[in-house]
C-alpha positions as CSV (number, residue, x, y, z in Angstrom):
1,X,-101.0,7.5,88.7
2,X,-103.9,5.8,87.4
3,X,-104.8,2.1,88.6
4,X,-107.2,0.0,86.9
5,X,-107.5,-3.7,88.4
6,X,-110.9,-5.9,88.3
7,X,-113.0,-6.2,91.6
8,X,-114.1,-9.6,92.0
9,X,-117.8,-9.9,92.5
10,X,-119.0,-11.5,95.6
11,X,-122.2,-12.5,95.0
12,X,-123.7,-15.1,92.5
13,X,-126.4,-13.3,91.6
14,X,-124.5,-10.7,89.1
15,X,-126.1,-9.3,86.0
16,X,-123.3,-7.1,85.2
17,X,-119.7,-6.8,83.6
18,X,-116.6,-6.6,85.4
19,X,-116.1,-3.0,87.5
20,X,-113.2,-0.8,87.2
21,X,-111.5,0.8,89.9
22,X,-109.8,3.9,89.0
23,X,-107.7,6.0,91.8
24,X,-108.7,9.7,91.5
25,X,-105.8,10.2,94.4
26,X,-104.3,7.7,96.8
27,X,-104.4,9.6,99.5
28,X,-107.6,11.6,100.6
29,X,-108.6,13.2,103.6
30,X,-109.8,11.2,106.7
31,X,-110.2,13.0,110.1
32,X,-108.8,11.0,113.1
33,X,-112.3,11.3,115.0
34,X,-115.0,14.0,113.9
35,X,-118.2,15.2,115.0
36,X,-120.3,13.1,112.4
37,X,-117.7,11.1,110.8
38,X,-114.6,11.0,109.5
39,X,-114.6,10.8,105.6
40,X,-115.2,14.1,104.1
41,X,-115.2,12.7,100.7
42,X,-118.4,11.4,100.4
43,X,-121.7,12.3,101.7
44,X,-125.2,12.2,100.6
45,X,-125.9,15.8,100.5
46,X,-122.7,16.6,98.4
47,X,-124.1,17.6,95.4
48,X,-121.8,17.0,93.2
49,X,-119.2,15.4,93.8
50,X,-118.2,13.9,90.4
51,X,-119.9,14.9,87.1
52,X,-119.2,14.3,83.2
53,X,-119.2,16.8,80.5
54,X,-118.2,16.1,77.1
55,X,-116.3,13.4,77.0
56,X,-114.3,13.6,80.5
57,X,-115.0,13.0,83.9
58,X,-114.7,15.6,87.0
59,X,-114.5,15.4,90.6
60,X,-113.4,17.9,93.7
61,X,-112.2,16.4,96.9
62,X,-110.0,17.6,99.8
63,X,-106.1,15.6,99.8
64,X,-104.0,14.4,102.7
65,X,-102.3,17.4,103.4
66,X,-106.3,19.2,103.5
67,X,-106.5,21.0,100.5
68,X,-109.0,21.9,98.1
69,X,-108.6,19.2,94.6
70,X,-110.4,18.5,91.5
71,X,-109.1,16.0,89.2
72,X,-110.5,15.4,85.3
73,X,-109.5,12.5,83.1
74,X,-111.0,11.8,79.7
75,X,-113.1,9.0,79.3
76,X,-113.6,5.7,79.5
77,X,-110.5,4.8,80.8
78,X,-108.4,8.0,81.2
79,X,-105.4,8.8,83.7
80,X,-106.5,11.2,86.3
81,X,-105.0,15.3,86.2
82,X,-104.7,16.0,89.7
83,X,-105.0,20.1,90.8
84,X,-104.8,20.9,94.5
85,X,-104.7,24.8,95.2
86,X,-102.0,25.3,97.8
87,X,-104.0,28.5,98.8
88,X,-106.7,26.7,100.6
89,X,-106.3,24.0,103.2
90,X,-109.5,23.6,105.8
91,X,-108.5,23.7,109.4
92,X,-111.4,21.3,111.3
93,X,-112.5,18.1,111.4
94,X,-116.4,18.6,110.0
95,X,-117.5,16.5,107.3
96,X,-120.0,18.3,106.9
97,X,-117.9,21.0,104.9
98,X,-117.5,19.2,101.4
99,X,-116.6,20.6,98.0
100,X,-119.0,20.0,95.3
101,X,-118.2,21.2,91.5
102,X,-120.9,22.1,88.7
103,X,-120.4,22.4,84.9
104,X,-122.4,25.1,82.9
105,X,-122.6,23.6,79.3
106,X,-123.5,26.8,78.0
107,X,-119.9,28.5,78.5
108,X,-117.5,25.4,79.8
109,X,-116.8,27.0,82.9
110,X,-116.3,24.7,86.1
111,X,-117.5,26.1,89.2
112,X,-116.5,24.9,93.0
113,X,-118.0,25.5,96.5
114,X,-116.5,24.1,99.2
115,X,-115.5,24.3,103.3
116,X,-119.6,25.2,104.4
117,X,-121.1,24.7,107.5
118,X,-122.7,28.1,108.6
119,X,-119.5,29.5,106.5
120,X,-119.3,32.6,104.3
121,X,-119.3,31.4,100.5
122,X,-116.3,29.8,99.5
123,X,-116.4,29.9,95.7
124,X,-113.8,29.7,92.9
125,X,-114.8,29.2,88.8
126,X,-113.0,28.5,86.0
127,X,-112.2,30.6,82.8
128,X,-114.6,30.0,80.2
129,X,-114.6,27.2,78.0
130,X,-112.3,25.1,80.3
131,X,-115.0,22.2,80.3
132,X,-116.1,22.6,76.4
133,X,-112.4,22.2,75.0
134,X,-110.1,20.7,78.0
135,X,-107.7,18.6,75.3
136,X,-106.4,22.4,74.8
137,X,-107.1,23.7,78.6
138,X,-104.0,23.6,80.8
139,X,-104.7,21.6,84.2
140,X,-103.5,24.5,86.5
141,X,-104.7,26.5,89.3
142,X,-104.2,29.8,87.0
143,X,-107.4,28.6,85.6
144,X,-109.5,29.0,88.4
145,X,-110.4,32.2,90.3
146,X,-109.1,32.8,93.4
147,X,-111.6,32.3,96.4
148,X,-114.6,34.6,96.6
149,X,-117.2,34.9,98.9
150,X,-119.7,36.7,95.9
151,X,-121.7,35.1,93.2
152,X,-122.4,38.5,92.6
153,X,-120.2,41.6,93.0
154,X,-120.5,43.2,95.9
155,X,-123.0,40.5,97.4
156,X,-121.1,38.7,100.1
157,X,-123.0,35.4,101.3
158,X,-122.8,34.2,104.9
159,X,-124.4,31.6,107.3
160,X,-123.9,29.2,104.0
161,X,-124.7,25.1,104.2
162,X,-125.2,22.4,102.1
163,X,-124.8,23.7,98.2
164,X,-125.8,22.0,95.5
165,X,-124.8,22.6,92.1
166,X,-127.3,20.9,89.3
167,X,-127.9,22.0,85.7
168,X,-131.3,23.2,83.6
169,X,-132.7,21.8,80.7
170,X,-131.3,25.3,78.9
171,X,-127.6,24.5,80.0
172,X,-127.4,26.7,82.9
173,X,-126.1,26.2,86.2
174,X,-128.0,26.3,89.5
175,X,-127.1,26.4,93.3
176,X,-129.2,26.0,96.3
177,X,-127.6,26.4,99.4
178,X,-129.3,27.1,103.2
179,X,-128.2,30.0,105.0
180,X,-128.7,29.9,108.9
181,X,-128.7,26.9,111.0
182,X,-130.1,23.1,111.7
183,X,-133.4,23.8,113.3
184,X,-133.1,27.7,111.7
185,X,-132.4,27.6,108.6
186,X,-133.7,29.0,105.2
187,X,-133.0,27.0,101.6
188,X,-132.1,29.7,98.5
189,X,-131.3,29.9,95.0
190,X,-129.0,31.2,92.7
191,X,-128.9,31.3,88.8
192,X,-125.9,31.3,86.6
193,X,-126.1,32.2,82.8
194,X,-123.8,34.0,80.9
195,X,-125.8,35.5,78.2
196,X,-127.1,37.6,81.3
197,X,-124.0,38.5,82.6
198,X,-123.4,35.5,84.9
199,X,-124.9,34.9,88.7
200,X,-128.4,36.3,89.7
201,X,-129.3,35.5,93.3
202,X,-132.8,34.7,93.0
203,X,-133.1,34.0,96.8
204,X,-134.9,32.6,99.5
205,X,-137.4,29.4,97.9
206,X,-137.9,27.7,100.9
207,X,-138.3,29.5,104.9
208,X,-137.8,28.3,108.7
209,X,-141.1,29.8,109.8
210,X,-144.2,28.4,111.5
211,X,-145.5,26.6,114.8
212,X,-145.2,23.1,114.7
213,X,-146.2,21.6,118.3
214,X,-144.3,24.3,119.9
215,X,-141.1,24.6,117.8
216,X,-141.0,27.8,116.2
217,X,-138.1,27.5,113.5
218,X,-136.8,24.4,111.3
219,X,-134.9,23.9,108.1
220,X,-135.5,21.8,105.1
221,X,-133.1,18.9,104.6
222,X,-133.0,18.3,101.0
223,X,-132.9,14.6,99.4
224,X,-131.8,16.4,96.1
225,X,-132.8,18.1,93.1
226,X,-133.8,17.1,89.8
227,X,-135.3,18.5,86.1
228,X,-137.2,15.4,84.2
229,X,-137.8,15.5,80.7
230,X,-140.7,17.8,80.5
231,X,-138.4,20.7,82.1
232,X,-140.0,20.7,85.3
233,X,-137.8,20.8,88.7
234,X,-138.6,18.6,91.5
235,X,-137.2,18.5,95.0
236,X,-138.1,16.6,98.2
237,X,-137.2,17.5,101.8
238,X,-137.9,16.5,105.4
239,X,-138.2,19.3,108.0
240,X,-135.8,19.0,111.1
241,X,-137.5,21.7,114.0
242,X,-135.7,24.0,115.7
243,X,-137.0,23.1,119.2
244,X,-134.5,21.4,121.5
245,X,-132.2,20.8,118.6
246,X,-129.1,20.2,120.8
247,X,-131.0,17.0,121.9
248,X,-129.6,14.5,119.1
249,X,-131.2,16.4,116.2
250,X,-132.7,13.5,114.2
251,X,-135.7,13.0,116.0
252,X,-136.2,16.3,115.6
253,X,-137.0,15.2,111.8
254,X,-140.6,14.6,110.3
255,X,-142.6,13.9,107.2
256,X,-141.5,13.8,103.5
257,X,-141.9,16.9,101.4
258,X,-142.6,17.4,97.8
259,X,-142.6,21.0,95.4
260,X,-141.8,21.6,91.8
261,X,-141.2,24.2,89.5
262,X,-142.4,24.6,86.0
263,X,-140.1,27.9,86.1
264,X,-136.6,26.8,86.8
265,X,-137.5,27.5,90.4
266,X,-138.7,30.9,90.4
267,X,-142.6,29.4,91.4
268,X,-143.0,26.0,93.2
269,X,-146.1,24.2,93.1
270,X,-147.5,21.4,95.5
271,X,-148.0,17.7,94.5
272,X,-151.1,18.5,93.4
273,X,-150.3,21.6,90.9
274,X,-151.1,24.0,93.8
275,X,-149.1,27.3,93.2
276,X,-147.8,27.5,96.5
277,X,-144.6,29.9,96.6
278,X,-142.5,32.5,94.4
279,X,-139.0,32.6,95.1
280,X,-137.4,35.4,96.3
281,X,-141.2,37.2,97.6
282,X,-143.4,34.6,99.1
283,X,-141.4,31.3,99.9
284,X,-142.6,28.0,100.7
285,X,-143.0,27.8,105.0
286,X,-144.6,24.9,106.8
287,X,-148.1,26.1,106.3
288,X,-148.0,25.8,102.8
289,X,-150.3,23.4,101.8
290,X,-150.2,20.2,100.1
291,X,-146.0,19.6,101.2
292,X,-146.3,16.5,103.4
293,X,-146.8,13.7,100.5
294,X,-145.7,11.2,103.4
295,X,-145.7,11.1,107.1
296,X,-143.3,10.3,108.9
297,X,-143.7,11.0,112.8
298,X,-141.5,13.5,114.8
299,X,-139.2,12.5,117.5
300,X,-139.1,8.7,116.1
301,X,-136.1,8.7,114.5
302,X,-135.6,10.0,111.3
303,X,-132.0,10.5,109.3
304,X,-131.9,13.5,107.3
305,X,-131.0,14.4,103.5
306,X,-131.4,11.3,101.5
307,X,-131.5,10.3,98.0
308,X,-134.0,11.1,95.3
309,X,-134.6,10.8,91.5
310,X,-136.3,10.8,88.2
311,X,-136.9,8.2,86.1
312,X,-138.3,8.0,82.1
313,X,-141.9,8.8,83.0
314,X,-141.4,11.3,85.3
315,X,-141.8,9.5,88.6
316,X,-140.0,10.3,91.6
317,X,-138.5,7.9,94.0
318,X,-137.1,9.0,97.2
319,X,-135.1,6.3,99.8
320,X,-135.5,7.6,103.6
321,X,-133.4,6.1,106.1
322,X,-135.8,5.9,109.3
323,X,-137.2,3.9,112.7
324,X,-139.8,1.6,111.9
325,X,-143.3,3.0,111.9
326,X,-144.5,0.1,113.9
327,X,-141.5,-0.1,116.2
328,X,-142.4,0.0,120.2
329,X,-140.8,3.3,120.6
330,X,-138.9,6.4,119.5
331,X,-135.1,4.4,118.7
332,X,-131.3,6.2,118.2
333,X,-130.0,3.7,117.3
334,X,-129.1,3.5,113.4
335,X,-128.6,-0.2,113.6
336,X,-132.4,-0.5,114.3
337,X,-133.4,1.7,111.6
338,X,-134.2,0.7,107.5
339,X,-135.0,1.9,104.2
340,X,-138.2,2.9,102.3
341,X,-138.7,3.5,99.0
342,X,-141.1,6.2,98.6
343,X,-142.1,6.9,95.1
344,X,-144.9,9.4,93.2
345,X,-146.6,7.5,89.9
346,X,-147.3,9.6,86.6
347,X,-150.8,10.1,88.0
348,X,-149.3,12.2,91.1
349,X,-150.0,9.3,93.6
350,X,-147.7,8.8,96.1
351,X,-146.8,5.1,97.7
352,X,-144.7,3.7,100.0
353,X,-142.6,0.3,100.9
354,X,-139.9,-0.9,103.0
355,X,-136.8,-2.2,101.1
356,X,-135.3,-5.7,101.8
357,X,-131.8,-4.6,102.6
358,X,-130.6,-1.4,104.3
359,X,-127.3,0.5,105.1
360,X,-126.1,3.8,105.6
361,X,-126.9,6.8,103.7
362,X,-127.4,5.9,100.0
363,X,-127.8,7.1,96.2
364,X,-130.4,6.1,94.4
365,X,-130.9,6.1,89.9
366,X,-133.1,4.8,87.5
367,X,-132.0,3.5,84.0
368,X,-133.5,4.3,80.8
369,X,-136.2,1.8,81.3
370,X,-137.2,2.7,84.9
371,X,-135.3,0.1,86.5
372,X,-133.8,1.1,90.1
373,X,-130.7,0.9,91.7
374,X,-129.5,1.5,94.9
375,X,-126.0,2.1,96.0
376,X,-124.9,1.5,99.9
377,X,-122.1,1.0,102.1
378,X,-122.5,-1.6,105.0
379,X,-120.7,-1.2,107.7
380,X,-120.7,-4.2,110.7
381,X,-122.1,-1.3,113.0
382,X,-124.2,1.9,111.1
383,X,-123.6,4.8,114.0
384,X,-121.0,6.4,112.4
385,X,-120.8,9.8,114.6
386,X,-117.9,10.1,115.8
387,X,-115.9,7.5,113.8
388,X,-116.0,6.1,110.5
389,X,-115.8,2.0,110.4
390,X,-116.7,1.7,107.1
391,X,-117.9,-1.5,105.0
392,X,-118.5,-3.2,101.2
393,X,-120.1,-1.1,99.1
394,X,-123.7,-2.7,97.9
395,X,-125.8,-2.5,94.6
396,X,-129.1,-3.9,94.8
397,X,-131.7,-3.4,91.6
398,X,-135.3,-3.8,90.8
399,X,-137.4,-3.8,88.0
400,X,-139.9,-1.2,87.2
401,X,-141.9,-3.6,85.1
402,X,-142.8,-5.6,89.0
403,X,-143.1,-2.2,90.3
404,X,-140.0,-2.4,92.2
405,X,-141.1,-4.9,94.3
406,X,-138.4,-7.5,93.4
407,X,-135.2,-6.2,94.5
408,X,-132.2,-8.1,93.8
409,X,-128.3,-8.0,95.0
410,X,-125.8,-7.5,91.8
411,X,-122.8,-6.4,93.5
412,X,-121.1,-6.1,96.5
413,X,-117.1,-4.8,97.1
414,X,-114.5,-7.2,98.5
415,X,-112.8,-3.4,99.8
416,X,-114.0,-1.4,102.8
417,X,-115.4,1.9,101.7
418,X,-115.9,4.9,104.5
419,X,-118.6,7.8,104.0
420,X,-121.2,7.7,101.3
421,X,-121.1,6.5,97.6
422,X,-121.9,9.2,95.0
423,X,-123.0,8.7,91.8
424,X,-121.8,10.7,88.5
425,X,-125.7,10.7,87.2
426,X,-124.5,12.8,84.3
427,X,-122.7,9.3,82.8
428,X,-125.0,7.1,84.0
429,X,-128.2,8.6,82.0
430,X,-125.6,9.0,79.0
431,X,-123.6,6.2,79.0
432,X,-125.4,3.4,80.8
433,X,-122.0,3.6,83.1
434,X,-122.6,4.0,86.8
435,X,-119.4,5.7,88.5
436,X,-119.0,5.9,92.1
437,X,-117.2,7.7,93.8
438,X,-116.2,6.1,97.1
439,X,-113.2,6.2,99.6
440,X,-111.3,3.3,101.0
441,X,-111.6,3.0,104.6
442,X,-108.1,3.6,106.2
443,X,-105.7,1.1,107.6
444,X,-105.3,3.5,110.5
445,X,-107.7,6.4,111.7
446,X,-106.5,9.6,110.2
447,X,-104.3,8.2,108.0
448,X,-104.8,9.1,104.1
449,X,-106.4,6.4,102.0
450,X,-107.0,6.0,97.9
451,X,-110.3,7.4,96.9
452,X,-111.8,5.7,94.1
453,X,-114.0,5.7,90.9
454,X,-115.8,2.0,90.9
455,X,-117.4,1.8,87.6
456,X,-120.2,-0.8,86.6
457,X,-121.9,-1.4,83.4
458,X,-125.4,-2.7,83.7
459,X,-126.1,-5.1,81.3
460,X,-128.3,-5.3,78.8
């Protein structure tokens, strides 16, 4: 059942209207204790988790009894259609193995990966037109596919990490997903369109190889990826080296990296409009040149795949998570670490600041203006591997007419929220409405909990 109640704000420093709090499900997965956490709903590099397509809201999630859900309700103010497939419950206690759904505008179907860490593909899709006329579309799991491991017949993809589902400026649906390993790992691509017959596996964009002081494989971490409003693609990274990766893995992580695609990914270009890499033939590899748009010193203390995106002029802004560049030494501990906002102007420049507030992992957007916000949970103590102790959920927002330099506090949740916030960009660069999608933390470890949509209008 639906719930709608009013948070009250805690701050007095609030530009915006009251926020709903709608219940997708009240009882989502928490692990007991996991390896690096214990919310599986909600993490920064599930891309997505909730999205909007005409006029309705979607997101996937795994349930209290483990299995695979996604849930739709029309918008504004909808009740929630719950569908959990009773075929496919996940058996470990990774949190690393989200689901993440994608629309393709161009037929209405609704597409779901989930259950990856160095996996086979685990894939389902709707029936066409699911997404372009759901008032007539029965909420059942005789609409999807069963599970595949194929894109493309006869194809089977292994090794598979992190995918990310994200659309083009034509209506099509992309995925990039790695296949290998942390400190071995190589990032690919695939296309879906169905005036071509569906799913084309364009392949490998970005590759492990290279020396870098001794470490002879890596992976790209990826902060996301988005098209702007000239049709380019732009994505950002930081590498994580394969050398002595079983020795607490993030500072193994260095230096911010920046490609784009005037292609829809099939060429990548360097900050500069180098033409750097074809997918597929020659990918991008740590010798390429021009990546590294910022610095950001090995073996210091670096968290990996962040936050990134576009605002009306093009610019991208990137928040890393990271040890401070002037601290006395390489630090572990998250508690010590902050933010910075790292951003490239519409003259290609890139520049850097620290941010007045920090947290865990976050999500950043920009409004139609250029304005940025930030969305955070807080918890009393930020090492969260092993455990989950979860905190208030945070906006903070500055204005691009001080060049983000005067950040601000507008909100901050009474609740405790585990994992990471994600944002539904889709209705937020339609609709001005920024929903989050964010579990409670639970009253006991383990035990189910509601997972929520908290949705805030930004005022005018």
């Amino acid at each position: 059942m639906k719930q709608i109640v009013v948070l009250t704000l805690a701050l007095s420093a609030v530009c915006c209207a009251a926020v709903t709090d709608s219940v997708i499900d009240p009882e989502a997965l928490n692990f007991v204790r996991g390896a690096f956490g214990t919310c599986i709903n909600g993490q920064t590099f599930q891309i997505e988790a909730i999205t909007s397509f005409n006029g309705w809201q979607y997101a996937t999630y795994f349930d209290g009894r483990k299995r695979l859900c996604v849930a739709r309700r029309r918008l504004p103010e909808g009740m929630w259609e719950r569908l959990a497939f009773d075929d496919y419950t996940i058996k470990h206690t990774d949190v690393h193995n989200v689901a993440v759904i994608g629309i393709c505008p161009a037929d209405g179907t609704i597409h779901l990966a989930f259950d990856h860490h160095g996996s086979p593909l685990h894939y389902r899709v709707s029936r066409p037109g699911a997404a372009t006329a759901p008032e007539k579309t029965a909420w059942t799991a005789a609409l999807f596919s069963a599970t595949t491991s194929e894109l493309v017949k006869g194809q089977k993809l292994i090794g598979v990490t992190y995918p990310a589902f994200f659309n083009t400026p034509q209506g099509r649906l992309q995925l990039s997903y790695r296949i290998g390993s942390s400190g071995n790992g190589s990032s690919h691509l695939a296309h879906y369109d169905p005036d071509k017959g569906g799913w084309q596996i364009w392949g490998e964009f970005i590759g492990s190889t290279g020396n870098f002081r001794g470490s002879a494989t890596r992976n790209a971490y990826h902060n996301g990826f988005d098209y702007g409003a000239d049709g380019r693609l732009h994505t950002t990274w930081v590498w994580r080296e394969g050398q002595d990766n079983g020795k607490w893995g993030l500072l193994n992580c260095h230096d911010l990296q920046y490609a784009v695609s005037d292609d829809d990914g099939r060429t990548w270009r360097n900050s500069d409009g180098k033409l750097i890499s074809t997918t597929g033939r020659a990918p991008i590899h740590l010798d390429s040149p021009g990546l590294t748009v910022q610095p950001v010193t090995w073996r210091w203390g670096l968290m990996n795949q962040l936050t990134q995106t576009l605002d009306h002029l093009g610019r991208l802004h990137v928040v890393l998570w990271q040890n401070l560049p002037d601290a006395p030494a390489p630090e572990k501990d998250m508690n010590a670490w902050r933010y910075f906002h790292y951003w490239r102007d519409d003259q290609g420049r890139w520049h850097s600041r620290q941010l007045p507030f920090f947290g865990r992992k976050p999500s950043i957007v920009a409004d139609k203006s250029g304005n940025l916000l930030v969305v955070f949970t807080k918890p009393g103590d930020l090492k969260y591997h092993g455990s989950d102790p979860g905190g208030p959920l945070h906006i903070w927002t500055a204005p691009a007419a001080q060049d983000w330099t005067k950040w601000r506090p507008v909100y901050a949740s009474e609740k405790s929220f585990a994992g990471e916030p994600r944002v539904d960009k889709v209705r937020w660069q339609q609709e001005n409405m920024l929903s989050i999608y964010t579990q409670e933390t639970p009253t006991e470890p383990g035990q189910p909990s509601p997972l929520h949509v908290l949705t805030w209008r930004k005022s005018k």
